[in-house]
MIDOSE-1310 file (N, C-alpha, C; in nm, 2 decimals, decimal comma, always signed):
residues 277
xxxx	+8,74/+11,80/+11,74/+8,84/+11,75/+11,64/+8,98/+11,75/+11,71; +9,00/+11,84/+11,82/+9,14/+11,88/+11,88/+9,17/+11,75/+11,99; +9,08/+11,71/+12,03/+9,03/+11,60/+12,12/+9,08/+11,44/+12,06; +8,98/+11,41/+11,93/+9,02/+11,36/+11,84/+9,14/+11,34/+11,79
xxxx	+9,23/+11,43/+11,76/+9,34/+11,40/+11,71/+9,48/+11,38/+11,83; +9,43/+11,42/+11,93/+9,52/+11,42/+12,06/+9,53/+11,25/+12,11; +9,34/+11,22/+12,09/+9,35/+11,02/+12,11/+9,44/+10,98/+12,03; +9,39/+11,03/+11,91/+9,45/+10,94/+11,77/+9,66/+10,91/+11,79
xxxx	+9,67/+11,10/+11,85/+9,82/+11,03/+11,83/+9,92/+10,98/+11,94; +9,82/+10,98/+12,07/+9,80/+10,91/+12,21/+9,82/+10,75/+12,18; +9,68/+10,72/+12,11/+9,68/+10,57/+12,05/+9,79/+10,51/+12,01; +9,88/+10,59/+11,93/+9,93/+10,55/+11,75/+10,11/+10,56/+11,88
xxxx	+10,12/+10,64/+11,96/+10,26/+10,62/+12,04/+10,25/+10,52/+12,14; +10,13/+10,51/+12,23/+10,10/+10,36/+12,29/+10,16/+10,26/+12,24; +10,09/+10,25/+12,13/+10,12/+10,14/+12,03/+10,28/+10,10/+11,99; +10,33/+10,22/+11,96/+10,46/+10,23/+11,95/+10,53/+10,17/+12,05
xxxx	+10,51/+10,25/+12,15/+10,58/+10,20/+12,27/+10,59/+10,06/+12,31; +10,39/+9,97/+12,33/+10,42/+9,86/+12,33/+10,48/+9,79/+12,25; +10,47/+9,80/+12,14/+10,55/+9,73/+12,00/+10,72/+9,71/+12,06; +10,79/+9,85/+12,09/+10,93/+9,82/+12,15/+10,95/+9,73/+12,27
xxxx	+10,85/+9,79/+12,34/+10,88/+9,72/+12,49/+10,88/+9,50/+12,46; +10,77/+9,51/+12,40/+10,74/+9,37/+12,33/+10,85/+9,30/+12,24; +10,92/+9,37/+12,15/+11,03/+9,34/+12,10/+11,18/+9,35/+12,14; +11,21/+9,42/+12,25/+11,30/+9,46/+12,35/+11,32/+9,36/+12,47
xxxx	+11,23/+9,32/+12,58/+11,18/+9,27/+12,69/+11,26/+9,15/+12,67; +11,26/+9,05/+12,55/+11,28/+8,92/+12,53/+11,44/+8,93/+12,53; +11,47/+8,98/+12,43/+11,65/+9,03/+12,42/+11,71/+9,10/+12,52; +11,64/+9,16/+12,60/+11,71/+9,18/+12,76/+11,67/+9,06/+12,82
xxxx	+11,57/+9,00/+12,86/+11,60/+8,91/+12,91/+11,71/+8,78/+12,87; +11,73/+8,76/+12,70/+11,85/+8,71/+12,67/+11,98/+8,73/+12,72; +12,00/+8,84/+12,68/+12,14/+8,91/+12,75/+12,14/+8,92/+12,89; +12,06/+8,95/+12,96/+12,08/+8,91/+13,11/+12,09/+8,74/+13,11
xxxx	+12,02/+8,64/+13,09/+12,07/+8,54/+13,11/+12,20/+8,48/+13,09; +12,25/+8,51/+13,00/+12,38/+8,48/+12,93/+12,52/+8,55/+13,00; +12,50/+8,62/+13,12/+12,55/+8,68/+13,20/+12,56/+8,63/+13,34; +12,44/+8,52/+13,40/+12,47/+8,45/+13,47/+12,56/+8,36/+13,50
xxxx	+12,55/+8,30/+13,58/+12,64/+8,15/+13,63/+12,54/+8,09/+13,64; +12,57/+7,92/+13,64/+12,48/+7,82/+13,58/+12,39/+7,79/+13,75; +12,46/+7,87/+13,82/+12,38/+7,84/+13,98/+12,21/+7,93/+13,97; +12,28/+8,10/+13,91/+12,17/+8,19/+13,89/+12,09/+8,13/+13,78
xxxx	+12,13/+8,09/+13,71/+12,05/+8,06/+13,59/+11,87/+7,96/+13,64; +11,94/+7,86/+13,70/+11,86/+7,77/+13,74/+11,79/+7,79/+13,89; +11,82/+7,89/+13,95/+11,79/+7,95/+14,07/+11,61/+7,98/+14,05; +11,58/+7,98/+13,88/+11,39/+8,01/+13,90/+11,41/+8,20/+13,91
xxxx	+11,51/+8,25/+13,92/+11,51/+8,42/+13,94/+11,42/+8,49/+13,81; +11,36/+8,61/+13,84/+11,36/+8,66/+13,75/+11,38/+8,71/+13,68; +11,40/+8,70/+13,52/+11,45/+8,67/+13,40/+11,53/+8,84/+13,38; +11,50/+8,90/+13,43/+11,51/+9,06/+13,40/+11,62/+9,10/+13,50
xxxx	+11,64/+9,02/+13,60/+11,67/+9,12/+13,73/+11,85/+9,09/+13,71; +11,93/+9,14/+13,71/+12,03/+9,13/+13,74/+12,12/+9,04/+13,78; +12,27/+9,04/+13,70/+12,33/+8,89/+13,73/+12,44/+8,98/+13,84; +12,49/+8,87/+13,92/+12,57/+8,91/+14,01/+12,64/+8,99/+14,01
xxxx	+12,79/+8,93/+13,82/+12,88/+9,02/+13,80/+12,84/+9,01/+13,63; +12,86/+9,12/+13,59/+12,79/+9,24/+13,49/+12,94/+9,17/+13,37; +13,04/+9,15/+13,42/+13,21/+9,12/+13,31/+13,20/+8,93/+13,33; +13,05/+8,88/+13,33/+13,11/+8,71/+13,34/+13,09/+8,66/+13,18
xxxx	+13,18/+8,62/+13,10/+13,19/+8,63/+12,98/+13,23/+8,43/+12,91; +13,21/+8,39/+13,09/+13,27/+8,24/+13,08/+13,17/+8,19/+12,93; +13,03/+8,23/+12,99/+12,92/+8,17/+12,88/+12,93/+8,20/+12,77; +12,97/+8,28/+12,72/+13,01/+8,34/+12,57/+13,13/+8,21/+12,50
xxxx	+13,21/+8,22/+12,64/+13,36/+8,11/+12,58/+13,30/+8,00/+12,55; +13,23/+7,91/+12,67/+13,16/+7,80/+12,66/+13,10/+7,76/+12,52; +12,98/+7,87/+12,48/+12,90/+7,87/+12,34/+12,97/+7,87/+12,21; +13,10/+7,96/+12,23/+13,15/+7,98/+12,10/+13,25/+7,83/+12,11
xxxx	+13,31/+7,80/+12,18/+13,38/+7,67/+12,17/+13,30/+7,53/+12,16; +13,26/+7,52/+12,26/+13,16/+7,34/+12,25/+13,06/+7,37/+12,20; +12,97/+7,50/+12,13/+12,88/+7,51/+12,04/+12,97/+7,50/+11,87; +13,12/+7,49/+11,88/+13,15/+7,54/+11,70/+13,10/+7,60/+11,64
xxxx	+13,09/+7,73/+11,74/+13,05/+7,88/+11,63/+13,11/+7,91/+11,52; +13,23/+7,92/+11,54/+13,31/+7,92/+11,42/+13,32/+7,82/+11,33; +13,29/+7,71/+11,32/+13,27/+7,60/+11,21/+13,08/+7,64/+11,16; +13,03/+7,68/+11,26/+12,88/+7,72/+11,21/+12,87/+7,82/+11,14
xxxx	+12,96/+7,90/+11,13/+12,96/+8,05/+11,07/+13,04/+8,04/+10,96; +13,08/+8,00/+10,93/+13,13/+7,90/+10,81/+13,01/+7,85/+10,73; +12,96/+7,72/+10,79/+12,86/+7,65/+10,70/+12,75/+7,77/+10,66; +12,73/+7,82/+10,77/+12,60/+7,96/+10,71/+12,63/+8,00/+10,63
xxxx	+12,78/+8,09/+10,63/+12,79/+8,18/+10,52/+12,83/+8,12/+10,40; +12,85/+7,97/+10,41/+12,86/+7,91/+10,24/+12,75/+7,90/+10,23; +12,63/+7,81/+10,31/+12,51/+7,80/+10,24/+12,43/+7,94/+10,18; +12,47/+8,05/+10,25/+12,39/+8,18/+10,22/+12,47/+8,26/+10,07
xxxx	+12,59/+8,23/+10,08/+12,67/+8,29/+9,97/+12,61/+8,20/+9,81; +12,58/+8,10/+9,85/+12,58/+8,07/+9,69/+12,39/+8,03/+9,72; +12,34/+7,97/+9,82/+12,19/+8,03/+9,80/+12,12/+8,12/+9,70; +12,20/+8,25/+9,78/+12,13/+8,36/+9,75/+12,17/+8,45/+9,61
xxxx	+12,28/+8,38/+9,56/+12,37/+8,36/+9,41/+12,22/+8,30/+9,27; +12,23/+8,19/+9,36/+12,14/+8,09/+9,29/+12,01/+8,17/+9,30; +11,93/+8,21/+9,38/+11,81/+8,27/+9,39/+11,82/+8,39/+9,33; +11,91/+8,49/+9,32/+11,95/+8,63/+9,19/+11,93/+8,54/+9,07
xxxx	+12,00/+8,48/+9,05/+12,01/+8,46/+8,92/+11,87/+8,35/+8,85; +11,87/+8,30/+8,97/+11,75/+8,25/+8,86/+11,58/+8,30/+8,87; +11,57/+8,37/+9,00/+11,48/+8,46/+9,00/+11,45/+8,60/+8,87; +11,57/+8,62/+8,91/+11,60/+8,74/+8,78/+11,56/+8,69/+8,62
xxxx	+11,58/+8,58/+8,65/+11,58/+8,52/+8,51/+11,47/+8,48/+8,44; +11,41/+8,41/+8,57/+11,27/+8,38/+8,57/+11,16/+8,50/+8,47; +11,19/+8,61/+8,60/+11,11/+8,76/+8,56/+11,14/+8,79/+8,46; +11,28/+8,77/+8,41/+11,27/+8,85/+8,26/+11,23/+8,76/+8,17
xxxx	+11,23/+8,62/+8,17/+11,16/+8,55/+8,07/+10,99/+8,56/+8,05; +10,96/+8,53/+8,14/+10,78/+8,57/+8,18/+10,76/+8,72/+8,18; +10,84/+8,83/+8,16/+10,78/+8,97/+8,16/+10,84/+8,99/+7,99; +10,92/+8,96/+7,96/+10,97/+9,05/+7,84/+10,95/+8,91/+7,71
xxxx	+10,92/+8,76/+7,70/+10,90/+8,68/+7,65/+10,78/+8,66/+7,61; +10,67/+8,66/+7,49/+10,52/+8,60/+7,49/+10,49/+8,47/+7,44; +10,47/+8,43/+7,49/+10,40/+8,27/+7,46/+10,27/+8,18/+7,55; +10,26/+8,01/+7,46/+10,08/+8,00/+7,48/+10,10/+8,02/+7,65
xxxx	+10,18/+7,91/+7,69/+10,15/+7,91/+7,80/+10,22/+7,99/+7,96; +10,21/+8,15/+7,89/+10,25/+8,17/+7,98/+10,19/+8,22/+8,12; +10,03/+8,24/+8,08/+9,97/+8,26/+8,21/+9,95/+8,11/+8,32; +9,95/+8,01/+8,23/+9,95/+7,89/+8,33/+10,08/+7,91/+8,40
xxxx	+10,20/+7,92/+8,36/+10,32/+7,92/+8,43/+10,26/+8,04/+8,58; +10,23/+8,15/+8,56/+10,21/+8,24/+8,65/+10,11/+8,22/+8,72; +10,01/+8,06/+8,69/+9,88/+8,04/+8,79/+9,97/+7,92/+8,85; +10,10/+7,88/+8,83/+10,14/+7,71/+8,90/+10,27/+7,83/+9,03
xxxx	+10,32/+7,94/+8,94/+10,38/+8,03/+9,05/+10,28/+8,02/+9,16; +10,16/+8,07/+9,12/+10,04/+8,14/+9,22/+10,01/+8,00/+9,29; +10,00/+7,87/+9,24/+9,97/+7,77/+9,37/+10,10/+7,74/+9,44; +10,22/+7,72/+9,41/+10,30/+7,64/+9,42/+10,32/+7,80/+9,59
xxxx	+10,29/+7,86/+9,58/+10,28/+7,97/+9,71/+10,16/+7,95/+9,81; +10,03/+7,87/+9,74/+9,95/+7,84/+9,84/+9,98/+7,67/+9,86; +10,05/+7,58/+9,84/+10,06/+7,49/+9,87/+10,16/+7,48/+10,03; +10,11/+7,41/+10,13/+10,21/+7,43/+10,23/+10,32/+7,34/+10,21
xxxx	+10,42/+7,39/+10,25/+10,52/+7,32/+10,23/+10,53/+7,18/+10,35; +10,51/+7,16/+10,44/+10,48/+7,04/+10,53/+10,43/+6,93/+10,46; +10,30/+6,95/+10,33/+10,26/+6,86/+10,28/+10,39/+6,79/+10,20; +10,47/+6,80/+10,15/+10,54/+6,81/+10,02/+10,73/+6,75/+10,06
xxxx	+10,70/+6,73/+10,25/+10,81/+6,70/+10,23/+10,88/+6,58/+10,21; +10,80/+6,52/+10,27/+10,82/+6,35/+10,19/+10,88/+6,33/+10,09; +10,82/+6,36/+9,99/+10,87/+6,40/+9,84/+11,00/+6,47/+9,83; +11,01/+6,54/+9,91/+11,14/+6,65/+9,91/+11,25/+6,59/+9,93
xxxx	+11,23/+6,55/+10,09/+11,36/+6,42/+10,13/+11,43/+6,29/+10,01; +11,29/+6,26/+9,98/+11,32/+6,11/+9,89/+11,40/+6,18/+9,71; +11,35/+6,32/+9,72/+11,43/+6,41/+9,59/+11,53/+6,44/+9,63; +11,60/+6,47/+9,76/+11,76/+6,54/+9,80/+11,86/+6,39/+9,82
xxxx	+11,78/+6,30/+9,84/+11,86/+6,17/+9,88/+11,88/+6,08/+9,72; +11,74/+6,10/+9,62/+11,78/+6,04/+9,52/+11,93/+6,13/+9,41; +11,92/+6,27/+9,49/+12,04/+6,31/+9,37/+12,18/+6,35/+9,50; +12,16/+6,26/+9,61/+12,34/+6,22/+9,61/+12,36/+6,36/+9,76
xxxx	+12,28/+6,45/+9,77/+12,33/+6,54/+9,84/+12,31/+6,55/+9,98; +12,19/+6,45/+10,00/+12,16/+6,47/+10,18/+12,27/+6,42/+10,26; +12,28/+6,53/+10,37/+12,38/+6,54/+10,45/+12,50/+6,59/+10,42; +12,49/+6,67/+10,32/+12,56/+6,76/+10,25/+12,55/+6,92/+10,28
xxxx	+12,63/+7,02/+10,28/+12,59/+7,18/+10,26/+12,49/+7,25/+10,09; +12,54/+7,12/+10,02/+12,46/+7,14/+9,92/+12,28/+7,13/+9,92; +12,22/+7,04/+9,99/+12,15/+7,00/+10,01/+12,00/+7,15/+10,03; +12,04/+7,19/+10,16/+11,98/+7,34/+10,20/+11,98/+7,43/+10,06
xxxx	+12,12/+7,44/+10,01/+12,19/+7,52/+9,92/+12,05/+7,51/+9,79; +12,02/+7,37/+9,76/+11,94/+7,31/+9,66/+11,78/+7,40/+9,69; +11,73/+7,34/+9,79/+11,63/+7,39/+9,86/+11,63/+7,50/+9,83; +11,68/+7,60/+9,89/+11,65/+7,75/+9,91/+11,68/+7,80/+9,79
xxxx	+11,75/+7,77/+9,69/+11,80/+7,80/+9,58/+11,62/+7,78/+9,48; +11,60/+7,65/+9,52/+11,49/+7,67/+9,39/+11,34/+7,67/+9,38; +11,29/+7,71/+9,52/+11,17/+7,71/+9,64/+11,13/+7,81/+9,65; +11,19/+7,94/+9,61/+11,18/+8,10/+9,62/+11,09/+8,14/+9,53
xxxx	+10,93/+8,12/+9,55/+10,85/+8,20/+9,43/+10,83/+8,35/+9,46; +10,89/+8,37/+9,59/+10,88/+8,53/+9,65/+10,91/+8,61/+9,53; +11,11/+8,57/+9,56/+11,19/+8,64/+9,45/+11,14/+8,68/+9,33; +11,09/+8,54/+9,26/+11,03/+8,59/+9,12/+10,92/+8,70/+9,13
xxxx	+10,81/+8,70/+9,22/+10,72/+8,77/+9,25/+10,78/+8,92/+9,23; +10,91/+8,94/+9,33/+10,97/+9,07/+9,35/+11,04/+9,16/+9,26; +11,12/+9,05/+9,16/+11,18/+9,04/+9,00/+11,10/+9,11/+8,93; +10,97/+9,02/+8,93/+10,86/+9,06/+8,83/+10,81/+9,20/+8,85
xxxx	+10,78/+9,30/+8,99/+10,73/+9,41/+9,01/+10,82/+9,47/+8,96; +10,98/+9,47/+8,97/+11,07/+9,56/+8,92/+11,07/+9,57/+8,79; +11,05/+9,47/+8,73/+11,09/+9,41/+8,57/+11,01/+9,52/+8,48; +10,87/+9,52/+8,54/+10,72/+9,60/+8,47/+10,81/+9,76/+8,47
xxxx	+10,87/+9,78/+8,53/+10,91/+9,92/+8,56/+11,08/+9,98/+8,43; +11,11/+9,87/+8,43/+11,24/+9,86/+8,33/+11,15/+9,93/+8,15; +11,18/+9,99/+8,14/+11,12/+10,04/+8,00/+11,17/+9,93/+7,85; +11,07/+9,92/+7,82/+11,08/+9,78/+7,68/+11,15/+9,84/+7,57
xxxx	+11,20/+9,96/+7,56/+11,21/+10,03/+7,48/+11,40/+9,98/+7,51; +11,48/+10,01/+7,58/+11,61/+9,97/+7,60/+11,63/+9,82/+7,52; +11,54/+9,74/+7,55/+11,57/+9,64/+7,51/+11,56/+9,64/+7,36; +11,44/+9,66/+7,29/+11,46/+9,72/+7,13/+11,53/+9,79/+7,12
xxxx	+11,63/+9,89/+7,17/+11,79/+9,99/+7,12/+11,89/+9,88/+7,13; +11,85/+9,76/+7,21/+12,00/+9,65/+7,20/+11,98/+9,56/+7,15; +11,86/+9,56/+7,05/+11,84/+9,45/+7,00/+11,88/+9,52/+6,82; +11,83/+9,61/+6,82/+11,89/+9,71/+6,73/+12,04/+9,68/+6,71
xxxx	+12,08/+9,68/+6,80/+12,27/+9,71/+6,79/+12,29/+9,59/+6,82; +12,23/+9,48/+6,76/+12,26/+9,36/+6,78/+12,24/+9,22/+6,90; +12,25/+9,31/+7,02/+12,25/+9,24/+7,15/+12,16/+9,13/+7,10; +12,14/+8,98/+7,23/+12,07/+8,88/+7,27/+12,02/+8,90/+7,36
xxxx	+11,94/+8,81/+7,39/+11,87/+8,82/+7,48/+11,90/+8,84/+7,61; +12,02/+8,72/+7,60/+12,13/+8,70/+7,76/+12,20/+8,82/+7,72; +12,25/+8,88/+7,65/+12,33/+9,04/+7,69/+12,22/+9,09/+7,71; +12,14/+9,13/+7,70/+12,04/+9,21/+7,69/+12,03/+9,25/+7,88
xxxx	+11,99/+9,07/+7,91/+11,99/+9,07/+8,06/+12,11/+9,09/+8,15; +12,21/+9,05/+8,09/+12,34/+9,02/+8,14/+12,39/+9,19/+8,16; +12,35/+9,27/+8,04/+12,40/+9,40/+8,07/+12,32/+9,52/+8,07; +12,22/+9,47/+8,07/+12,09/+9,62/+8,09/+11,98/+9,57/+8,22
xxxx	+11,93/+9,47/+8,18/+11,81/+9,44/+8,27/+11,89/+9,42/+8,44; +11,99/+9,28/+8,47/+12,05/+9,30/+8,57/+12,11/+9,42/+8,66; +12,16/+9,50/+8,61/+12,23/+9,63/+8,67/+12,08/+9,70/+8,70; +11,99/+9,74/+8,63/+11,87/+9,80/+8,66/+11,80/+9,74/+8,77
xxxx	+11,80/+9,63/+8,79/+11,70/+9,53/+8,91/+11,80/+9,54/+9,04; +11,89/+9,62/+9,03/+12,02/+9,64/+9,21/+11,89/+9,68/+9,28; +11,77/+9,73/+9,32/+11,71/+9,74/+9,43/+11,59/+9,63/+9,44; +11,61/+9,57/+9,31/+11,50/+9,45/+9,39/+11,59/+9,33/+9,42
xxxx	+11,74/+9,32/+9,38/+11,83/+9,21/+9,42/+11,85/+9,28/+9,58; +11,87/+9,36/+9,66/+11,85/+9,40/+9,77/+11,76/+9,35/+9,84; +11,67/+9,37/+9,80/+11,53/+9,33/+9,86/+11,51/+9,19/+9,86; +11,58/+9,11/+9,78/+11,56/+8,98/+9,79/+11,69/+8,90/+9,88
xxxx	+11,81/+8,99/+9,82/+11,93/+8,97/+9,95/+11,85/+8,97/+10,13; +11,80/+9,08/+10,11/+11,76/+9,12/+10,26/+11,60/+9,04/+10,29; +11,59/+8,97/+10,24/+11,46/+8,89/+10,28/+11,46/+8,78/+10,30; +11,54/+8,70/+10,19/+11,60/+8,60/+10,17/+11,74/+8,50/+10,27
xxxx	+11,82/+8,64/+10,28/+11,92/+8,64/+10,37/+11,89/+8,56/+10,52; +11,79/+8,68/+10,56/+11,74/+8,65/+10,72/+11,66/+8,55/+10,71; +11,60/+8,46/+10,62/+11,48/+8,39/+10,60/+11,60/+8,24/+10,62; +11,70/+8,29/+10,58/+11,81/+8,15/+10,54/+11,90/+8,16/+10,69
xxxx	+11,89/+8,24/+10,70/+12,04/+8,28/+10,86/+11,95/+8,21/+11,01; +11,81/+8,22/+10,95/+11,74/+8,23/+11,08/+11,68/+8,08/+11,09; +11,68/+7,99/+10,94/+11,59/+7,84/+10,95/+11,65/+7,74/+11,03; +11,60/+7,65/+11,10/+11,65/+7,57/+11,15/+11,61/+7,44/+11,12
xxxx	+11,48/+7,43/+11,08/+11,40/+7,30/+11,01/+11,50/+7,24/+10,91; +11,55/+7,33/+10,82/+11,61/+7,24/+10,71/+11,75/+7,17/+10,73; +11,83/+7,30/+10,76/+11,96/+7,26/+10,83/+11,95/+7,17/+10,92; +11,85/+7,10/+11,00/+11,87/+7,02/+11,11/+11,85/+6,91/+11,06
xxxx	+11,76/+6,82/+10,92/+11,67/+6,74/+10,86/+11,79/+6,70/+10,82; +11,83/+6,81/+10,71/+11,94/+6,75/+10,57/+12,08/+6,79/+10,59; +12,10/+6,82/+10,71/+12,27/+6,83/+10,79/+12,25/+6,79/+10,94; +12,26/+6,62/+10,97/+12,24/+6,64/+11,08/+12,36/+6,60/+11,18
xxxx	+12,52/+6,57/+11,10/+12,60/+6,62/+11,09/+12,66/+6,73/+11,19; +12,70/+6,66/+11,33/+12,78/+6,82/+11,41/+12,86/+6,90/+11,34; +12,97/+6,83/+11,23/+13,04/+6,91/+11,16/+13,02/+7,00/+11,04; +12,87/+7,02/+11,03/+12,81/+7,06/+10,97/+12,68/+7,17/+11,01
xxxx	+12,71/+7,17/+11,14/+12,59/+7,23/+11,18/+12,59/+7,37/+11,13; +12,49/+7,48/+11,16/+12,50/+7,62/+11,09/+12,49/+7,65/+11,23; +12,45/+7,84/+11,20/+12,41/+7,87/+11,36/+12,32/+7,85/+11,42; +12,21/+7,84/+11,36/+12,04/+7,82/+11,43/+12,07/+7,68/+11,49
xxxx	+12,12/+7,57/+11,39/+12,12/+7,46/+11,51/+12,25/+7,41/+11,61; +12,34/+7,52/+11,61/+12,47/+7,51/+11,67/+12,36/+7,52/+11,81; +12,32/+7,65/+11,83/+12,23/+7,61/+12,01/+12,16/+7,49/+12,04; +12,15/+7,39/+11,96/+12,06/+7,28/+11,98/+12,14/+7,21/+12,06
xxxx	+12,29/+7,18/+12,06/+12,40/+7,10/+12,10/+12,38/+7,14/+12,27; +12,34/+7,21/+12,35/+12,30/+7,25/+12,45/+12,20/+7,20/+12,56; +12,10/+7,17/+12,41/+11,98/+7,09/+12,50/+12,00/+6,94/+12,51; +11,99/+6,92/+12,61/+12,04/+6,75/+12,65/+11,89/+6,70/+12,72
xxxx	+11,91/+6,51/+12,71/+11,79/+6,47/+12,78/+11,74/+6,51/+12,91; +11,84/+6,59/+13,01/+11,86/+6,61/+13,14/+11,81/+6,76/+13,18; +11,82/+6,83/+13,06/+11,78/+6,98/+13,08/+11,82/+7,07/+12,97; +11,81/+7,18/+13,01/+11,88/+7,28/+12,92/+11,99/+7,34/+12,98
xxxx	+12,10/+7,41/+12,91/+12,19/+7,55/+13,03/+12,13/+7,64/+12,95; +12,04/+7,68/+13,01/+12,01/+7,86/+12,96/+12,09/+7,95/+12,95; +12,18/+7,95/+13,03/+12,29/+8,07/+13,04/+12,36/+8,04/+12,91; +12,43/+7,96/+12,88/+12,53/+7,89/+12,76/+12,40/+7,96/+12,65
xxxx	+12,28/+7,85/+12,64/+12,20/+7,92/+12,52/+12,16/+8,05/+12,52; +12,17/+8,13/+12,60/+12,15/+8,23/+12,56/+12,23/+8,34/+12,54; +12,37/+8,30/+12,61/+12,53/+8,34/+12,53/+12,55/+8,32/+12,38; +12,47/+8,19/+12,37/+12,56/+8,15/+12,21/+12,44/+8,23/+12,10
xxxx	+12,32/+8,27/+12,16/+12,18/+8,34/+12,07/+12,27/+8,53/+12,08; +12,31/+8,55/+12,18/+12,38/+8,68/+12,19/+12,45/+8,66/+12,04; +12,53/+8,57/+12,03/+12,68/+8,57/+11,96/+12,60/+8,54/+11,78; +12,48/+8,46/+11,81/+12,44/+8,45/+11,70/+12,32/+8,58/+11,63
xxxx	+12,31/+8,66/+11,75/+12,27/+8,80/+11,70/+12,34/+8,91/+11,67; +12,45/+8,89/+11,67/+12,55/+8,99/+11,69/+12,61/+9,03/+11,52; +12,60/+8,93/+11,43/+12,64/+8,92/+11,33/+12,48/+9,03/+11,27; +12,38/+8,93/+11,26/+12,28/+9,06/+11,20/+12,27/+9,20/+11,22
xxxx	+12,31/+9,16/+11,41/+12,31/+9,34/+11,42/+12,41/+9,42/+11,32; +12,49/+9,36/+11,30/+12,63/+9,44/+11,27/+12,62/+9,49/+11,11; +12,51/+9,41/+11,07/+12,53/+9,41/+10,88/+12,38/+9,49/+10,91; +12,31/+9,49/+10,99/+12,16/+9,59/+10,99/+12,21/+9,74/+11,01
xxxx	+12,32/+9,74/+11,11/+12,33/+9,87/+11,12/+12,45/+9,92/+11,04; +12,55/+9,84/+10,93/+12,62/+9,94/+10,84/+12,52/+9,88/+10,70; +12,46/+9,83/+10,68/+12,39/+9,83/+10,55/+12,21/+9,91/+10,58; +12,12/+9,95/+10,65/+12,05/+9,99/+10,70/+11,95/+10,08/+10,62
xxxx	+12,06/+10,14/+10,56/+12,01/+10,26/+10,40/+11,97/+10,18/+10,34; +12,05/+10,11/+10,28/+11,98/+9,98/+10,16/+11,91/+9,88/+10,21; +11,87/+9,89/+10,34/+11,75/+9,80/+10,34/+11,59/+9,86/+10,35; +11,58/+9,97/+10,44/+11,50/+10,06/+10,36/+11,46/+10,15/+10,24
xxxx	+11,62/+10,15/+10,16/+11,56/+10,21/+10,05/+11,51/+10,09/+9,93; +11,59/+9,93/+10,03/+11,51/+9,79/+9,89/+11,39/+9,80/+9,94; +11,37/+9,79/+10,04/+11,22/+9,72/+10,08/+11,14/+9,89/+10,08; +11,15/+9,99/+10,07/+11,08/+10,07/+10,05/+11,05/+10,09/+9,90
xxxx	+11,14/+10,07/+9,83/+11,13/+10,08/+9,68/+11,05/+9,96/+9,64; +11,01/+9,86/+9,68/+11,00/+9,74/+9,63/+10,81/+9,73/+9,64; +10,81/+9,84/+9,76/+10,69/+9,85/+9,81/+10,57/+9,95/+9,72; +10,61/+9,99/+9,62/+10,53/+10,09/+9,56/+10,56/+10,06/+9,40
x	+10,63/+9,93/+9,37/+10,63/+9,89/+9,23/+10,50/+9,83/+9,21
C-alpha cells in the first residue's frame, strides 16, 4: 500500500508539473519573441533561446501604436461593461422568473434552454447576421454588445443553481410587508446571487475579452477594432512580424493578469461556490 500511494502521488505531481510546463512553455516563448528584433525573429531561431538585448521595448511601442491598443481597450471595455450589465440582469431575471414563478409552460421553456445549448452555434449564423443587419447595428459596438448580451444560456443555468438555494420563505416575509415581485428581486434576491454574479462576471468576462470571431464579422471597422483583433492588423499578405504580434499579445495579457491577481479571492471563492450548488 506504501508503494501504491508513493506512485499515486508521483503520478498526480508529474502531472502537475506537465500541466505547468505545458501552459508556461508557450507564454515564454511569447515573451521572448516580443523581445527580439525583426532580424532575430525571422532568423528560424529557437523560440525559447534568448534575444540579444533583454531592455528592446521598440516592439511593445510598435503594437501599442500602429496596433491602436488604446482605441481597442476602449472598444473592449465598452462592449464588456454593458455586455456583462445586460447578461446580470437578464440572466438573474431569467432565474428568478422560472425558479420562484409556476406556470403551464414552464418545463418546455427549460427543455428550449436545454437545446438552444446543444444547438451549434455555426449552424445559426446566417440568420444571426441577416438579424443584426435587419435592426440597424452591424458594424456597430452595439452589435457584439447584442449577441453576448442575449446568447448566454450558461448564466441562466448558473442563476438557476444559486436561486434553488435562496430560501422561499424571504420572499413570503416581503410579500407580507407588501413588496412586488421586482422589489422582491431588486432588493432581496439580487444582493443574495453576489457570488453567482461573480461567477458569471468571471466566465463571461474572459469568454468576451478573448472572442475574436464576433468582433471581427460585426466590427470590421479599424476604428473599432477590440483587442483580440487589434493583432490581426499585423498579419499582411507578405507575412507575419512575430515580434510586433507577440509584443502586442504581451500587452494584451497584461490587463487579465493584473485583474486575476488583485481579484483572485473572488474568483475562486465564485467559481468554487458555484461548484457545489
Amino acid at each position: 500500500m506504501t508503494a501504491r500511494h508513493a506512485l499515486a502521488a508521483f503520478l498526480k505531481y508529474l502531472s502537475l508539473v506537465l500541466a505547468s510546463v505545458a501552459v508556461v512553455l508557450p507564454l515564454l516563448a511569447v515573451l521572448l519573441t516580443s523581445l527580439r528584433t525583426s532580424e532575430e525573429a525571422t532568423a528560424g531561431r529557437n523560440p525559447l533561446a534568448a534575444p540579444a538585448d533583454w531592455f528592446n521595448l521598440g516592439n511593445f511601442a510598435i503594437a501599442f501604436t500602429d496596433g491602436q491598443m488604446a482605441r481597442a481597450l476602449w472598444n473592449t471595455t465598452f462592449i464588456l461593461v454593458f455586455a456583462l450589465i445586460g447578461t446580470v440582469l437578464i440572466g438573474s431575471m431569467t432565474a428568478y422568473a422560472v425558479d420562484r414563478f409556476h406556470f403551464r409552460a414552464k418545463k418546455l421553456v427549460m427543455a428550449l434552454f436545454l437545446v438552444a445549448t446543444l444547438v451549434p452555434s455555426v449552424t445559426t449564423q446566417v440568420a444571426t447576421y441577416e438579424v443584426i443587419s435587419a435592426l440597424g447595428v452591424n458594424g456597430t459596438r452595439w452589435a457584439p454588445i447584442l449577441l453576448y448580451t442575449g446568447t448566454d444560456i450558461v448564466a441562466v443555468y448558473i442563476f438557476l443553481q444559486f436561486m434553488r438555494s435562496i430560501p422561499v420563505a424571504l420572499d413570503e416575509a416581503a410579500r407580507i410587508d407588501g413588496a412586488g415581485s421586482l422589489t422582491i428581486y431588486w432588493r432581496i434576491v439580487l444582493p443574495l446571487l453576489r457570488p453567482a454574479i461573480v461567477t458569471v462576471v468571471i466566465v463571461k468576462g474572459v469568454a468576451i475579452y478573448n472572442d475574436f470571431y464576433i468582433p471581427f464579422l460585426y466590427m470590421p471597422s479599424e476604428k473599432l477594432g477590440t483587442i483580440s483583433t487589434a493583432l490581426f492588423r499585423f498579419k499582411g499578405p507578405y507575412g507575419a512580424h512575430w515580434e510586433v504580434i507577440s509584443a502586442g499579445t504581451v500587452l494584451v495579457i497584461l490587463p487579465t493578469l493584473v485583474v486575476f491577481l488583485v481579484l483572485q479571492r473572488f474568483i475562486y471563492g465564485g467559481l468554487t461556490a458555484g461548484a457545489v450548488k
